[in-house]
C-alpha positions as CSV (number, residue, x, y, z in Angstrom):
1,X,178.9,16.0,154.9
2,X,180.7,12.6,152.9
3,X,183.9,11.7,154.8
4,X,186.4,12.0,151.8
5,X,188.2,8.8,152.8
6,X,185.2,7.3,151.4
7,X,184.6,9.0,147.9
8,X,185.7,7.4,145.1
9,X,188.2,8.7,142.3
10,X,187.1,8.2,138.8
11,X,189.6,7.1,136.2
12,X,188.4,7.5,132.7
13,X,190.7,5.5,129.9
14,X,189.9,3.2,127.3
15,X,193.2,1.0,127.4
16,X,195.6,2.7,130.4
17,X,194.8,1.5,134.4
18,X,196.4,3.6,137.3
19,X,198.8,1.4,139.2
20,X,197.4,2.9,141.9
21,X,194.0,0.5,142.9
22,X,192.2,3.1,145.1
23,X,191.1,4.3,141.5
24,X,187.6,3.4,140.1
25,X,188.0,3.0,136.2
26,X,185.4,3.4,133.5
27,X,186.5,2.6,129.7
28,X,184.1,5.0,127.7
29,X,181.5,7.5,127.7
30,X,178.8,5.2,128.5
31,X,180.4,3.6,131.7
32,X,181.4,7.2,133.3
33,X,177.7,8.6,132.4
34,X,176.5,5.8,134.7
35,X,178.8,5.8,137.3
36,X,178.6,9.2,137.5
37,X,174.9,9.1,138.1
38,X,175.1,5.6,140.1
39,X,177.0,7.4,143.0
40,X,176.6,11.1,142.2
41,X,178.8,14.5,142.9
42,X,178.5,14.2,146.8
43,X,180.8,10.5,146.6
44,X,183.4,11.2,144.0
45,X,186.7,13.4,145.3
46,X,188.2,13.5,141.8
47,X,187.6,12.4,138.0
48,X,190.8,11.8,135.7
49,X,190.1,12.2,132.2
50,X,191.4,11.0,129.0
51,X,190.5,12.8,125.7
52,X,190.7,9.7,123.0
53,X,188.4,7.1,124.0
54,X,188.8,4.6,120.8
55,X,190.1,3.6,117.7
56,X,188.9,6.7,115.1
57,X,190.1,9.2,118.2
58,X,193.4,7.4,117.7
59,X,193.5,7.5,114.1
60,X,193.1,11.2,114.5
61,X,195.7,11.6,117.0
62,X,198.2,9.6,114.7
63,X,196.9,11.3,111.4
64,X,196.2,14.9,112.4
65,X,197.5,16.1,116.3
66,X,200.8,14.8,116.4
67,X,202.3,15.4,112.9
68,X,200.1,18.8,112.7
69,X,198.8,20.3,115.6
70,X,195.1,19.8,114.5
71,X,191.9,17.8,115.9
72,X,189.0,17.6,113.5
73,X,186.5,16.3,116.3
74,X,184.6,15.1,112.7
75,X,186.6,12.6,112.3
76,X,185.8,10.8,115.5
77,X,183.6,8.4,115.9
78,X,183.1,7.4,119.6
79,X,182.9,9.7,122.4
80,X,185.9,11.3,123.5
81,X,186.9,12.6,127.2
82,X,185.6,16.1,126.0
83,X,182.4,14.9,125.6
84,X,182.9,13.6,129.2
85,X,183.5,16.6,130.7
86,X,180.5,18.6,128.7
87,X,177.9,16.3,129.9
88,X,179.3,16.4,133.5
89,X,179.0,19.9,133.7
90,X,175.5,19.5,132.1
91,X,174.7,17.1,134.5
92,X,176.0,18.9,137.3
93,X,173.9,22.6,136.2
94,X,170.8,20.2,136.1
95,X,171.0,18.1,139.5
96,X,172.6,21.2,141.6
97,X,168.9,21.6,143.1
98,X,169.9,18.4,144.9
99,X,173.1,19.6,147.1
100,X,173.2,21.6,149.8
101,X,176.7,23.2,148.8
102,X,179.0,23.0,145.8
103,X,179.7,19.3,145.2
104,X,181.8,19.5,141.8
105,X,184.6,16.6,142.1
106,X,188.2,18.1,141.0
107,X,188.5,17.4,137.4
108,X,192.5,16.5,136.0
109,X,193.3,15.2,132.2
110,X,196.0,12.5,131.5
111,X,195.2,12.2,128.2
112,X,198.5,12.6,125.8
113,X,196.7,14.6,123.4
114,X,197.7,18.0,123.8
115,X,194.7,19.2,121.9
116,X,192.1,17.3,123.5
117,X,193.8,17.9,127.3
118,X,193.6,21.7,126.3
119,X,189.6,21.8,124.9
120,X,188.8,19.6,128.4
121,X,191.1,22.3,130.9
122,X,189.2,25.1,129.2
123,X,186.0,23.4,129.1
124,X,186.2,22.8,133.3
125,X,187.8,25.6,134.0
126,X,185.6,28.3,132.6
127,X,182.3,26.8,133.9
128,X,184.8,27.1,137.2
129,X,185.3,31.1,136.6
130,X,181.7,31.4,135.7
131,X,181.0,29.4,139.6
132,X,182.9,31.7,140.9
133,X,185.9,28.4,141.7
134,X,188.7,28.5,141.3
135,X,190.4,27.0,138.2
136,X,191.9,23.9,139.6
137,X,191.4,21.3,136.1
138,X,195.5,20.8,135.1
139,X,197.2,17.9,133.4
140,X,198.4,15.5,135.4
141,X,200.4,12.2,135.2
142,X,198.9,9.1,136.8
143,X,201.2,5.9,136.4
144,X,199.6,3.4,134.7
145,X,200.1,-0.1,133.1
146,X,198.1,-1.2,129.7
């Protein structure tokens, strides 16, 4: 068993940095896919996710969640947080073999966009309820500077 003092916590966020330094930050999809598999499930505690990783996820944000309440993932061009947590789950289902116990970090969302934070809570949490876990993924605020 990993002594937890050791485990890193994984920040995803394209522009924002958690004041806090004990946080390990990756700026996009690319980045946290290899991190992710650099150090694997056994050395990270918890992941932080944001949902809009780029310019056209902001442009949706500004154009369609905040003055309507909709997200057209179509309109994005980059990878968002979402995607994030669907192939860490992936990942997870398909590298399981390799642990000798459950070894799936606790998952939190600071993105701002309500919509996104939503589809990547339900996301985690039901392949939670479907391990049997409890469903811990919740919004969170992590102070930041950009």
């Amino acid at each position: 068993m990993f002594d937890i003092m050791n485990k890193i916590k994984l920040y995803l966020d394209d522009v924002r940095t958690p004041v806090d330094s004990s946080w390990t930050v990756v700026r996009n999809y690319t980045e946290f896919v290899e991190k992710v598999q650099q150090v694997g499930f056994d050395e990270i505690d918890c992941i932080s996710l944001d949902h809009d990783l780029g310019d056209s996820a902001m442009d949706e944000y500004y154009t369609n969640v905040s003055p309507n309440y909709t997200l057209n993932y179509d309109n994005i061009q980059e990878k968002t947080g979402y995607d994030c947590a669907k192939w860490l789950v992936s990942y997870y289902i398909n590298t399981k073999h390799l642990y000798d116990e459950w070894s799936f970090p606790a998952i939190y969302v600071h993105s701002a966009n309500p919509i996104g934070a939503a589809n990547i809570m339900g996301y985690i949490n039901n392949f939670l309820m479907n391990s049997h876990k409890p469903q811990t993924c919740v919004r969170v605020k992590i102070n930041h500077v950009i």
